[in-house]
DRENNUDREN-186224 format. One line per 8 residues: number of its first residue (from 1); for each residue x, y, z of C-alpha. Coordinates in steps of 0.001 Angstrom, whole numbers, plus 500000, padded with zeros to 6 digits. Layout:
N
NUM	X Y Z ~ ... $
***
This chain:
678
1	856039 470545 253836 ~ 852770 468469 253433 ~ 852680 465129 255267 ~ 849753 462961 256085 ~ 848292 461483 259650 ~ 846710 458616 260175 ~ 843240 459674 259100 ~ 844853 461041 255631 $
9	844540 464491 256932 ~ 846850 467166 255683 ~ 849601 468213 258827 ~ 852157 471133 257725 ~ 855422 469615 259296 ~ 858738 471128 259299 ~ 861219 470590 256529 ~ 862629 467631 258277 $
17	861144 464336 256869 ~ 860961 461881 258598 ~ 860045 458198 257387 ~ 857666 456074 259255 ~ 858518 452234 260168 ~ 857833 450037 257314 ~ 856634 446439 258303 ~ 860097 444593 258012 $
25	858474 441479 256208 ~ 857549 443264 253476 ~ 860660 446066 252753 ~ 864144 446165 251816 ~ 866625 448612 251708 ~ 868271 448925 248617 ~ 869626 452636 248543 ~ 870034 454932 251327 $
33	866640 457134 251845 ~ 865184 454283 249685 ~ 862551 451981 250760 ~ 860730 449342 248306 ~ 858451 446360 248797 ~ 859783 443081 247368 ~ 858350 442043 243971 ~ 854882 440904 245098 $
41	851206 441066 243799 ~ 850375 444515 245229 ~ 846708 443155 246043 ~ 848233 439626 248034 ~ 850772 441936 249989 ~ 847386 443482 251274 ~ 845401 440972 252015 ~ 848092 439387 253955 $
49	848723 442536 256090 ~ 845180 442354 257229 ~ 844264 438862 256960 ~ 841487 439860 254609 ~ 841892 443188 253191 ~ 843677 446270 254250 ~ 841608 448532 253471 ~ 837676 448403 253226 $
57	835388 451259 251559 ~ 835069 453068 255276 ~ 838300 451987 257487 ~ 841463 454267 258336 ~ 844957 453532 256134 ~ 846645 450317 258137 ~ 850068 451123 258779 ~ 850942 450127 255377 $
65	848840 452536 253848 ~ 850213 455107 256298 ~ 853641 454167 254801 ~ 852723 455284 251474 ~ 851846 458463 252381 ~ 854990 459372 253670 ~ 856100 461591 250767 ~ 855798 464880 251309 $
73	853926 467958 248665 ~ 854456 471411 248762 ~ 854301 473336 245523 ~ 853607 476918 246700 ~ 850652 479288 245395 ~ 848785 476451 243185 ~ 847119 474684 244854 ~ 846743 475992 248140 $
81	847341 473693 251081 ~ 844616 473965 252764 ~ 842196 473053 250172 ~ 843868 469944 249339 ~ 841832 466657 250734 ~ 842641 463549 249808 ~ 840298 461257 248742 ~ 839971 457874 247211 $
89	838688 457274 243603 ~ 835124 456032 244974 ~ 834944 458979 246644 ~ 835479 461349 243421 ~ 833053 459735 240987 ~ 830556 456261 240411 ~ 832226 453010 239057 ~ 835879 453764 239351 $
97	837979 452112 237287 ~ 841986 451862 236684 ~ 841963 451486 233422 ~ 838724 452188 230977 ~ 838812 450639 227218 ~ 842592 450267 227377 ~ 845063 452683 227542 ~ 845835 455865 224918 $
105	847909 458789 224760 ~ 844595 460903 225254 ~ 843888 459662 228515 ~ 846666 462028 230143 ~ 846150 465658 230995 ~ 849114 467374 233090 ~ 847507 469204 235711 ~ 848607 471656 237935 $
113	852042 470341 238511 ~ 855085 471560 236765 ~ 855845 467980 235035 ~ 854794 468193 231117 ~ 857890 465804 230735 ~ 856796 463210 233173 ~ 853301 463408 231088 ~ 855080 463565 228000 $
121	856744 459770 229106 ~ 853629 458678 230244 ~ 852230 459435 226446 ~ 854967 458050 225055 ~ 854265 454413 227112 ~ 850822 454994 226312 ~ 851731 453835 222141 ~ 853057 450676 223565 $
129	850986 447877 225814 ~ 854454 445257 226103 ~ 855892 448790 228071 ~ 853215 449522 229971 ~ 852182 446517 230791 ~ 855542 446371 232495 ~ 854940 449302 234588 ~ 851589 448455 235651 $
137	851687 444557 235812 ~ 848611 442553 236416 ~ 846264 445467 235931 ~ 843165 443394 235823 ~ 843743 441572 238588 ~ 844454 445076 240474 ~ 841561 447181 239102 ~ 837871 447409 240793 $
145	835404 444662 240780 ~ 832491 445573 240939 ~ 831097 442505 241205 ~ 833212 441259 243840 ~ 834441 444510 246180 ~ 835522 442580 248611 ~ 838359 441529 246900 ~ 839660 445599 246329 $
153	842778 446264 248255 ~ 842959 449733 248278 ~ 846481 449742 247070 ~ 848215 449883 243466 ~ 851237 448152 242476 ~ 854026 449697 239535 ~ 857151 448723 238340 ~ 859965 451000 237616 $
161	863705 450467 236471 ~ 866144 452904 238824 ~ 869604 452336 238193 ~ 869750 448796 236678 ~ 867030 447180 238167 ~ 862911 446984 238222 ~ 861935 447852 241421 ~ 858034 447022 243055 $
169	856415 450316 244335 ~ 853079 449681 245892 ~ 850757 453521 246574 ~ 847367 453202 248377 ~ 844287 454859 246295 ~ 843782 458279 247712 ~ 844760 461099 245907 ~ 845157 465122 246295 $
177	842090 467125 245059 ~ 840839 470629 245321 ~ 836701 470862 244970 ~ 836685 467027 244914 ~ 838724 466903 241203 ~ 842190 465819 241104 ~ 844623 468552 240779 ~ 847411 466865 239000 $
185	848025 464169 236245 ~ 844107 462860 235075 ~ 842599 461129 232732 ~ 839891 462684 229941 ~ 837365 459458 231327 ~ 836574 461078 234497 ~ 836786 457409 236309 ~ 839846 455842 235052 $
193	842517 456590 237298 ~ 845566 454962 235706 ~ 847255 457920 235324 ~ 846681 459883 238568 ~ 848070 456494 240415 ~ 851116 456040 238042 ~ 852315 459562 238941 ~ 851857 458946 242889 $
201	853779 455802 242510 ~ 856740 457790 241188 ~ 856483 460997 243460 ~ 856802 458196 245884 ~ 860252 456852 243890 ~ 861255 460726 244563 ~ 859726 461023 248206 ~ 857455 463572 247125 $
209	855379 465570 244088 ~ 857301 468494 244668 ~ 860588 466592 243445 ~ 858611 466445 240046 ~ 858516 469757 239531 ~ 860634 470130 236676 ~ 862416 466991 235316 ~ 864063 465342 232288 $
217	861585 462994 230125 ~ 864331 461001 228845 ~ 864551 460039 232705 ~ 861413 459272 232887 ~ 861639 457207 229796 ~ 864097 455643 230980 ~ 862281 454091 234103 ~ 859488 453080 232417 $
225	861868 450945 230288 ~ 865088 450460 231075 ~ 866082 451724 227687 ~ 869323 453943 226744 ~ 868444 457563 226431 ~ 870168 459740 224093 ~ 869812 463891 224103 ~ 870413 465197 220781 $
233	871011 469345 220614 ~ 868798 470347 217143 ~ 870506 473535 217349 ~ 874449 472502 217800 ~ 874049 470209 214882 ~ 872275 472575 212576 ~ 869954 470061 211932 ~ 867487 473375 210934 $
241	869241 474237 207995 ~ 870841 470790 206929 ~ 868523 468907 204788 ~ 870610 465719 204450 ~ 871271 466293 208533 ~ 867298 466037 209005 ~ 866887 463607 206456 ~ 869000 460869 208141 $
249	867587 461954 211353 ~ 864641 460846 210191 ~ 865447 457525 208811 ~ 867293 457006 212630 ~ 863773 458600 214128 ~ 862050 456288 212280 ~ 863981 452943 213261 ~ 863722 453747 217070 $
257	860429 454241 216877 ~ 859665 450963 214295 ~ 861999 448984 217453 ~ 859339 450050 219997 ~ 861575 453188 221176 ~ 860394 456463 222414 ~ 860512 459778 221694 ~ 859938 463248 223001 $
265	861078 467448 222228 ~ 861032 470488 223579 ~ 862432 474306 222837 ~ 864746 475741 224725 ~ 863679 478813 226876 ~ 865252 481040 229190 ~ 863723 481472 233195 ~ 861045 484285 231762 $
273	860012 482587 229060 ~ 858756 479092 230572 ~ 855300 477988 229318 ~ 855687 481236 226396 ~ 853354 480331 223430 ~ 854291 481180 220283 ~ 852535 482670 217847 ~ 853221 479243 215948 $
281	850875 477494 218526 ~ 854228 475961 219894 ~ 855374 476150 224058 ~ 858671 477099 224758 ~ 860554 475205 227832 ~ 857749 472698 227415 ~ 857635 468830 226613 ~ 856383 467298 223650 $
289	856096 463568 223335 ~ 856142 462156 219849 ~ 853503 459768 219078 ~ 853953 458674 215660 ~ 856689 458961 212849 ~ 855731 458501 209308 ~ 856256 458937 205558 ~ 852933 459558 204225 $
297	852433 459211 200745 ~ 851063 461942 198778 ~ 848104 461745 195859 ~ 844708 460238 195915 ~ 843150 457009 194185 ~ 845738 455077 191916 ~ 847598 457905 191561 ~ 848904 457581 195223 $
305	849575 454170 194580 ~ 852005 454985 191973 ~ 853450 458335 192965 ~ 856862 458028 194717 ~ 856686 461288 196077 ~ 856491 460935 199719 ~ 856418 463743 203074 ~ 858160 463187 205885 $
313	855816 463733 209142 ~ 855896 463164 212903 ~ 853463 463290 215044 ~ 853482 464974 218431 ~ 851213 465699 221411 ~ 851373 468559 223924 ~ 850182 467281 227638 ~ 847780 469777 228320 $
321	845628 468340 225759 ~ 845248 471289 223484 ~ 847198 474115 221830 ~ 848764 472928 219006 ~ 850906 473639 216158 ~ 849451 476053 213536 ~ 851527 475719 210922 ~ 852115 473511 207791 $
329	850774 469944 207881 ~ 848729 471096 210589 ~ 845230 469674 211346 ~ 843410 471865 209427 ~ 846087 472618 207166 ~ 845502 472470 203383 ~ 848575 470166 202534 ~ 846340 467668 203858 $
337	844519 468142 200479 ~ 847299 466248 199126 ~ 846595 462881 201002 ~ 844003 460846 199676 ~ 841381 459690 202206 ~ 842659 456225 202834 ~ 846260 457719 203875 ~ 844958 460134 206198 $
345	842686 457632 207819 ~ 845554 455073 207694 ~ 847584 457710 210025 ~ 844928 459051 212143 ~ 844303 462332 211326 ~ 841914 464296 213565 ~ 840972 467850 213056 ~ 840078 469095 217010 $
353	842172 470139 219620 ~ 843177 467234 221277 ~ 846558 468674 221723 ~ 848166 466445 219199 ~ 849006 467124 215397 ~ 851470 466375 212804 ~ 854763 468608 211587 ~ 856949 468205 208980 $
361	860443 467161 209518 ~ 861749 470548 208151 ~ 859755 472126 210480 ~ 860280 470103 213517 ~ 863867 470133 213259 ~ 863656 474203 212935 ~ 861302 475250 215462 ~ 862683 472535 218015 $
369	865920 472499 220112 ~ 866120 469325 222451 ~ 864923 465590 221212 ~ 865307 462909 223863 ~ 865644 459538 222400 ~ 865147 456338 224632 ~ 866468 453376 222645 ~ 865296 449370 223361 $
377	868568 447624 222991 ~ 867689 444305 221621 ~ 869710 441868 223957 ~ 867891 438674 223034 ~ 869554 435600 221189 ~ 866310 434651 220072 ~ 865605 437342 217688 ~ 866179 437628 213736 $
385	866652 441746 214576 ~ 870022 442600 215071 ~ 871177 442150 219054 ~ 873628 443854 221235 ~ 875649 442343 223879 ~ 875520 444359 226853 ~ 877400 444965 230155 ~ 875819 446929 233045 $
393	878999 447900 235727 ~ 878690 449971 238818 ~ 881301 452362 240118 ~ 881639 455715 242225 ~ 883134 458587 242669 ~ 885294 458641 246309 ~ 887529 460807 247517 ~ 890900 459717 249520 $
401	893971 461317 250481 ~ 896213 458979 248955 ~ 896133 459722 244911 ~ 896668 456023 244047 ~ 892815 455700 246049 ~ 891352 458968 245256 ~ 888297 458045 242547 ~ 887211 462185 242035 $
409	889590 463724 239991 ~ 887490 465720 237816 ~ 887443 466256 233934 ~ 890876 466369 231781 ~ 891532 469918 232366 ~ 893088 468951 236007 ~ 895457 467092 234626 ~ 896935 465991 237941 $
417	894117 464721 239260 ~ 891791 463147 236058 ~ 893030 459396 235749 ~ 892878 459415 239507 ~ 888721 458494 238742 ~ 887429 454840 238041 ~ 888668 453743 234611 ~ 886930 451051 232621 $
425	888551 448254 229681 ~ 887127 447112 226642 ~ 887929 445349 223665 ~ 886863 445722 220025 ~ 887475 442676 218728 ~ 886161 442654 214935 ~ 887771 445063 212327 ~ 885711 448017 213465 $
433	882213 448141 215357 ~ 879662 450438 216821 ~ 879720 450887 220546 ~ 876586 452796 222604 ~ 877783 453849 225778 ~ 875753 455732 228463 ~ 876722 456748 231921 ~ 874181 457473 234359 $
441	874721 458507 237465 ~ 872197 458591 240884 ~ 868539 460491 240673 ~ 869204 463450 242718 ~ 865255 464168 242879 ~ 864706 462405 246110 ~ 866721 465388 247629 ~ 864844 468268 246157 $
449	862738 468739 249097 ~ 865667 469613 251617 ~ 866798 472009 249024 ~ 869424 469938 247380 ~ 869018 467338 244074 ~ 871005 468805 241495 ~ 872548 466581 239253 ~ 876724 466774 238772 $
457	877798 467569 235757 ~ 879135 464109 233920 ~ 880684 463236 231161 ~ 883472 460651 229499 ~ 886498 459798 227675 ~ 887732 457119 225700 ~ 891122 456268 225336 ~ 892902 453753 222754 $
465	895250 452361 225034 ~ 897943 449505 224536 ~ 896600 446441 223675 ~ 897857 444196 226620 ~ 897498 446685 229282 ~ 896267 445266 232750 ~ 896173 448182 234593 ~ 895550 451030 235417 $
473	896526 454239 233280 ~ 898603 456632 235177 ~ 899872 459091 232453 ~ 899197 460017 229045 ~ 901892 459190 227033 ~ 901177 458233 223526 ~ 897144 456827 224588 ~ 894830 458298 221477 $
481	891659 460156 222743 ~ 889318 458145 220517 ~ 885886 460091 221909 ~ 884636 462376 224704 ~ 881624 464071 225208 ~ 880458 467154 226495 ~ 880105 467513 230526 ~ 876484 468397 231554 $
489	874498 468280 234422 ~ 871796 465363 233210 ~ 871214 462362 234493 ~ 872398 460196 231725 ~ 874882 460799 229460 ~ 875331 459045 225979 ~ 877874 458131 223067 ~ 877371 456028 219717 $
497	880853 455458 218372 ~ 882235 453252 215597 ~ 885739 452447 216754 ~ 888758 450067 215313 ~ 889971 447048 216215 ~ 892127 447693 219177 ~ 891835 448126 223548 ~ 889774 450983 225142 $
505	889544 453116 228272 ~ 886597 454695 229512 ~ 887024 457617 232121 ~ 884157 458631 233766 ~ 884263 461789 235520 ~ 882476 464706 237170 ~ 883518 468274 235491 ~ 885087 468972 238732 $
513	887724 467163 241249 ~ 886304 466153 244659 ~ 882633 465972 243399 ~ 880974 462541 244900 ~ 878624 460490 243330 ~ 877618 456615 242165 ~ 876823 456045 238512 ~ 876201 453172 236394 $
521	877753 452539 233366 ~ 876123 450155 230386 ~ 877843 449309 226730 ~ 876562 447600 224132 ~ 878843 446236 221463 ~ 878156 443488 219027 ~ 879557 440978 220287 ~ 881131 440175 224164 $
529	883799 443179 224622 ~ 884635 441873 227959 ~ 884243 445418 229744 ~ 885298 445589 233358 ~ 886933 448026 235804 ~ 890365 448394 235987 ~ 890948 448143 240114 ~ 894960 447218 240303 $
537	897205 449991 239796 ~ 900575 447890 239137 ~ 901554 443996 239672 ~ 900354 442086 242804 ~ 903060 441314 245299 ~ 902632 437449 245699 ~ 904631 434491 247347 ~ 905509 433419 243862 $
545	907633 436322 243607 ~ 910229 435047 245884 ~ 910871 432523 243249 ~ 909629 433664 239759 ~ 910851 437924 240883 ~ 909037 441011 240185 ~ 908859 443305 238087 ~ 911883 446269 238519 $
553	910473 448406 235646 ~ 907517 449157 233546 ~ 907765 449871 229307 ~ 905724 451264 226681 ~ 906303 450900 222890 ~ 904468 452671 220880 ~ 904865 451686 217000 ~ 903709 454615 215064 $
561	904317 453821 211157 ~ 906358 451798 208782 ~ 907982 453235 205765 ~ 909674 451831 202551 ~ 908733 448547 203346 ~ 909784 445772 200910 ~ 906644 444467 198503 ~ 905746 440816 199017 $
569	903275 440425 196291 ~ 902986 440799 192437 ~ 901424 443971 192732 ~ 903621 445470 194376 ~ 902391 445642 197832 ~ 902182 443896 200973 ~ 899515 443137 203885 ~ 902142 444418 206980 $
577	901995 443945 210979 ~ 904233 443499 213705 ~ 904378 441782 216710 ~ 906016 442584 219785 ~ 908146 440485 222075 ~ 908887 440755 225856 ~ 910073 438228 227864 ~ 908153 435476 226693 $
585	905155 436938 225951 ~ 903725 439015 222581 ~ 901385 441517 221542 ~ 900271 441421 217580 ~ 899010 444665 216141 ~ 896316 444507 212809 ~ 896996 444150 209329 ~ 897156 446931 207585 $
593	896170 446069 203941 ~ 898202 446517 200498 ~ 900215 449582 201872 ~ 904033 450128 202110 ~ 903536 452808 204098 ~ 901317 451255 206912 ~ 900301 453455 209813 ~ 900114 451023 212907 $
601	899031 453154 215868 ~ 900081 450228 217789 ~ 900586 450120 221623 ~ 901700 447676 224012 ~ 903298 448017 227861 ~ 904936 445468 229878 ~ 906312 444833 233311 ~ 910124 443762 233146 $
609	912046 441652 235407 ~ 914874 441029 233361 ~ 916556 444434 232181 ~ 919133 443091 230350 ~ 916852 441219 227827 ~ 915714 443061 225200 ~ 912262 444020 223696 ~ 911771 442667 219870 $
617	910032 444340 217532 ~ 909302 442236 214060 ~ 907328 443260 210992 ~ 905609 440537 209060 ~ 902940 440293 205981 ~ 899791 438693 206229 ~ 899513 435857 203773 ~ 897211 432867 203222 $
625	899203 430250 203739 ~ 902502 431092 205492 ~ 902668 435111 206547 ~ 906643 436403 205720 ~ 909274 438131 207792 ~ 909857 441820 206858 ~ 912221 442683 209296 ~ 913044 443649 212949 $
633	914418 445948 215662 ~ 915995 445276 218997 ~ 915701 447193 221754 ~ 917175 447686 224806 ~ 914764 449821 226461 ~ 916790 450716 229302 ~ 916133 454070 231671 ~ 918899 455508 229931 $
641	917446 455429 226655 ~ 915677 458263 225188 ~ 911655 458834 225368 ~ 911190 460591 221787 ~ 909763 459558 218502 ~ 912797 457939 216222 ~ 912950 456238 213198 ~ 914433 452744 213392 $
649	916296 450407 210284 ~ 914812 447384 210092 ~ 917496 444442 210266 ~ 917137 440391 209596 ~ 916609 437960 212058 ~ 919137 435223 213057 ~ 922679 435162 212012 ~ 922381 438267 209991 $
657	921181 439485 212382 ~ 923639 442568 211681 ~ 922126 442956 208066 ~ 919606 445672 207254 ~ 916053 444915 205051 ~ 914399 447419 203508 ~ 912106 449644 205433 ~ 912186 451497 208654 $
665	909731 452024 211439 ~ 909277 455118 213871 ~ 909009 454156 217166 ~ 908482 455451 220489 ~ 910041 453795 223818 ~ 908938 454836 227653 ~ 910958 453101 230467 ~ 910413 453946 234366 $
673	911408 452080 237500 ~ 908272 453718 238959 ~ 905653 450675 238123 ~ 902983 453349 238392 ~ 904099 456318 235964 ~ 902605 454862 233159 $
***
């Protein structure tokens, strides 16, 4: 491992890190092995370390500075470590700057680091100043002066977003070079060094540039936005050979990107065949960022002007700054012969290889595998877009020796152990709407360099559970698995669902029992679903219980369909539902409209003290003015009763009671004395 003294000297230490004391005023701890500065201006923080400045053109790193080198490098063969010096930007070239005539996607070249995807972010940032901005806040105030150099600090402050919040990372100037050039991330402007300091700042995030060595870009896209990533598999949803599949891909492409979202690609490739050209100027197990997504219009003159006909395009960049696609639609393609001048100057075409060039959506979704998709949920109430609501919740995955405690149970195929991990409740509460769920758990990368760092494998369920349930879920019954996803070993994990009316459970879980772990879970519905975790596992035992009881047993109902139902209406039909009573309280399923023959999928539980009262079961239509009774059911729900499916007469209400209405409904009834079986 690489470390640095206090003259900013290469020392090979042992593999044991060990973090320097960080000046208590200005660091908190947030996250074990985690040390940040509190959100201030990274040039003030310096200036009041040193009372002027901490570090002028020919002094030593304070022990600030000496802080920031703590991270460690070691990527064997290229570059050597003993060639690498460190040196500061003034030291490299004349009139360093951070940032020269704004910033641009051609400004990054990868270097010799194994990171393409962080550099494929970084390009993707690039296309928008309200993100990057963000990142790098206050860049004029940090960048050189060259008119006033006493006021340079030395030190470079970036924003980040790990695990639900921005966090302030503050790196000093000098950087690693071989022959005095910089031998990772640079810019093509030989003195802007925005990009060389953005990747120190997060190899510091991950305690060293080793930990970069291989990565995710929809993690990195993440951080620099605090979007929702999504990982869509080209390949598992034969998007290659599905034109409507790649045609609404586009249009969902295309609104990301309009919303200020991000994109990026890559094709799949096995351990040999890493950086493998092929012979369509593509890389295989490389990163692609996608800088533009278009439908360019095809003629020339007036003739494009009228003509409908339209291509579908993206554009995309490769981080080494050259090699490039070579087939159709690209730079020196002849399609282009079928854009009139002001289109292809409206897009920015370029014919030299500047490692960025246009495919066409056929293409792209043939010869790719992997699209990561980071998302900018709209959250404002200020907008005239369309806006989510979201909730951000934190759980984790603990073992105990008590199975009511345990929180690692694994995925559903241990079915003994699976709702033993955290479980989550929301509500949908319009007729149907579209959920986005993503579960991310801890960046392992800060491990990487003592040989661990490897994400778990994640993934989730969702369950449509009774609609007054409280508590938590302790067997599967009659619950409806609405959604899961597949379990894999990324950081994030991702769902868009459109689900019914009705109560949800989300189980999070690793794909194995007794894995541990912290994640963070965010959903965004349309309007407030009032998502939380589900902690209590039955009833609390209270004072009041002495004089109001407790419960002695625990029931489901579970209402599966109606059949032969009286019609209410002229046209022969009816709008049914049915409500469900317990002991003073009730749970009212939805309408289902003009059917005889509803299917309610209805579910509710409760927590009896009474025995000997029974549960009531009514079926009513939906009308405008005054809804009508249909009929009922009692039951007695006792532990005696049986658990399976039956069909049940319907009966009136009252004093004939003992009369029968037409219809029936099929019914399912669970009753335990064991609060915690269901």
């Amino acid at each position: 491992m690489l470390t640095f003294d206090d003259d900013g000297n290469d020392e090979v230490t042992g593999a044991q890190h060990n973090r320097p004391e960080c000046p208590e005023k200005y660091v908190t701890v947030q996250k074990p092995e985690r040390c940040y500065l509190s959100p201030l201006r990274a040039t003030r923080i310096s200036a009041e370390i040193s009372g002027k400045h901490s570090v002028s053109p020919e002094s030593k790193p304070t022990s600030l500075n000496n802080v920031l080198h703590t991270y460690t490098l070691q990527k064997p063969e290229k570059p050597s470590l003993e060639r690498i010096d460190w040196k500061r930007p003034k030291d490299i070239c004349d009139n360093p700057r951070l940032i020269v005539e704004g910033i641009s996607v051609h400004d990054l070249n990868q270097g010799k680091l194994g990171n393409c995807w962080f550099v494929a972010a970084c390009s993707c940032l690039a296309l928008r100043s309200e993100l990057w901005n963000k990142v790098i806040p206050d860049w004029k105030e940090q960048d050189w002066d060259p008119q006033h150099p006493e006021n340079y600090a030395g030190i470079f402050h970036f924003r980040f977003w790990i695990f639900g919040e921005w966090v302030d990372v503050v790196v000093d100037d000098r950087l690693p070079t071989v022959n005095g050039k910089l031998i990772y991330c640079h810019s093509n402007v030989q003195n802007e060094f925005w990009t060389a300091l953005l990747e120190k700042a997060y190899a510091k995030l991950s305690m060293c540039y080793e930990s970069l060595d291989g990565g995710n870009t929809a993690d990195a896209m993440v951080d620099f936005t605090g979007g929702v990533a999504e990982s869509i598999d080209l390949e598992e949803g034969k998007y290659g050979s599905n034109i409507a599949a790649q045609l609404n891909l586009f249009e969902d492409l295309l609104n990301v990107f309009e919303k200020g979202g991000i994109i990026s690609c890559s094709i799949k490739a096995e351990p040999t065949e890493r950086e493998m050209r092929l012979p369509c100027g593509l890389v295989k197990g490389h990163a692609y960022s996608v800088t533009a997504v278009r439908k360019v219009r095809l003629g020339h003159g007036l003739q494009a002007f009228f003509n409908k006909e339209k291509i579908f395009l993206l554009r995309l960049r490769n981080p080494w700054g050259k090699t490039e696609w070579k087939g159709v639609w690209s730079d020196s393609s002849e399609e282009w012969d079928r854009v009139g001048a002001t289109e292809r100057n409206a897009i920015g075409l370029t014919v030299k290889n500047d490692g960025e060039f246009w495919m066409a959506i056929d293409d792209w979704c043939k010869y790719f595998t992997d699209v990561d998709v980071c998302r900018l949920i709209n959250t404002s109430l200020l907008s005239i877009q369309k806006t989510w609501h979201e909730t951000v919740l934190f759980g984790s995955w603990t073992k105990h020796a008590e199975h009511l405690h345990n929180r690692s149970g694994g995925c559903v195929n241990n079915r003994q152990t699976f709702l033993q991990n955290p479980q989550f409740v929301f509500d949908i509460t319009k007729e149907e709407d579209e959920v986005l769920i993503s579960i991310q758990q801890q960046d392992m990368k800060v491990h990487r360099p003592v040989g661990k760092g490897k994400n778990l494998s994640i993934g989730f369920l969702i369950f449509k559970v009774e609609q007054n349930r409280m508590y938590r879920m302790h067997k599967i019954i009659t619950q409806k698995v609405e959604a899961l996803t597949t379990y894999i070993n990324t950081r994030t994990v991702f769902m868009r669902k459109t689900l019914p009316k009705g109560r949800y459970i989300i189980i999070p879980s690793t794909y194995k029992p007794d894995e541990l772990g912290e994640f963070m879970i965010r959903i965004f519905t349309d309007v407030n679903a009032g998502c939380r975790e589900l902690t209590q596992d039955k009833p609390k035992v209270s004072c009041w219980n002495m004089c109001l009881g407790y419960p002695q047993v625990v029931t489901q109902i579970y209402i599966h369909e109606g059949s032969g139902l009286q019609s209410q209406d002229s046209s022969g039909g009816a709008d049914p539902y049915v409500i469900v009573y317990c002991e003073g309280t009730s749970v009212q399923s939805t309408v289902q409209k003009d059917t005889l023959e509803p299917k309610f999928d209805f579910r509710a539980i409760f927590y009896r003290k009474k025995l000997g009262k029974p549960i009531i079961v009514q079926v009513w239509n939906s009308c405008t003015v005054q809804d009508q009774f249909m009929g009922q059911v009692i039951l007695t729900a006792s532990l005696r009763d049986t658990a399976e499916l039956q069909k049940v007469q319907l009966h009136k209400r009252g004093q004939e009671i003992a009369e029968e209405m037409p219809g029936t409904i099929t019914l399912r009834v669970i009753t335990s004395s064991h609060l915690t079986d269901l």
